[in-house]
C-alpha positions, -999 to +999 in steps of 0.1 A: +166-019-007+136+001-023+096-018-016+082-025-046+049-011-037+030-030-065+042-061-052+032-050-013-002-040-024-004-069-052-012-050-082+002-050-116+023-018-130-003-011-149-036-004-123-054+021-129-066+042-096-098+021-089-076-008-086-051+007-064-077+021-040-093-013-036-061-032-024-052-002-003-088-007+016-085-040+013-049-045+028-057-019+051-087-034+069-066-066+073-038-046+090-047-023+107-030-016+140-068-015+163-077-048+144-040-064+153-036-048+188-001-062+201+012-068+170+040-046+154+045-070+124+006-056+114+014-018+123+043-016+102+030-035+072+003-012+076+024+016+074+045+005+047+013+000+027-002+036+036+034+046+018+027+027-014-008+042-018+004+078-010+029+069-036+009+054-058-019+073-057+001+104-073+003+109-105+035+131-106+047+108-073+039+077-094+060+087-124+093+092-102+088+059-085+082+042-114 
């Protein structure tokens, strides 16, 4: 089943970049694997939340996800 990376990084369809930066930082400080040392749960919502921004943050990569 395909993430719905708005949902993962809690922003609506319609965000415009400055929104989608700030929940990447934001979910990224909270995840990240040397603040949650031990815990694989973290490192791969981390990763899975580095996706959706790379995603995301893509205008042309946007527009096929979407």
């Amino acid at each position: 089943m395909l993430e719905d990376y708005y949902a993962l990084l809690g922003i609506p369809r319609s965000a415009n970049d400055a929104a989608i930066r700030s929940s990447y930082r934001r979910l990224a400080l909270l995840t990240h694997p040397d603040k949650n040392r031990g815990n694989p749960t973290a490192t791969r919502r981390f990763q899975q939340v580095a996706v959706a921004y790379e995603t995301l943050k893509d205008p042309s990569k946007r527009k096929v996800y979407d």
